[in-house]
N, C-alpha and C positions, 0 to 999 in steps of 0.2 A: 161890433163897434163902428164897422164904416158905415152901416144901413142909415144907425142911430144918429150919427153925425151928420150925414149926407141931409136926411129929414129936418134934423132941427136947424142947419143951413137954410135948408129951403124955408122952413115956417120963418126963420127971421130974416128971410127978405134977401137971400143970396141974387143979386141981378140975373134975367134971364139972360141977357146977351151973353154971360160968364158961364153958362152951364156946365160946356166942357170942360170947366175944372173939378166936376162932380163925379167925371168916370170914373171906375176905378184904375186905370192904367195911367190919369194926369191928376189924380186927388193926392192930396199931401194934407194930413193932418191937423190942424189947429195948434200951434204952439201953444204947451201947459204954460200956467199961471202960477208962479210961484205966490206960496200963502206962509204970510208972517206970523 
């Protein structure tokens, strides 16, 4: 789940100056979307 997140961050344009937030040791999740 983190490879797959990390990837589709990157393809949608994650800044590179931000990278470090992609390690795994400073990554944190994507807050879920709740669905009506």
């Amino acid at each position: 789940a983190y490879l797959a997140d990390v990837i589709t961050r990157i393809i949608a344009g994650h800044p590179q100056n931000q990278i470090d937030d992609l390690l795994p040791w400073a990554y944190a999740p994507a807050p879920l979307k709740a669905v009506a």
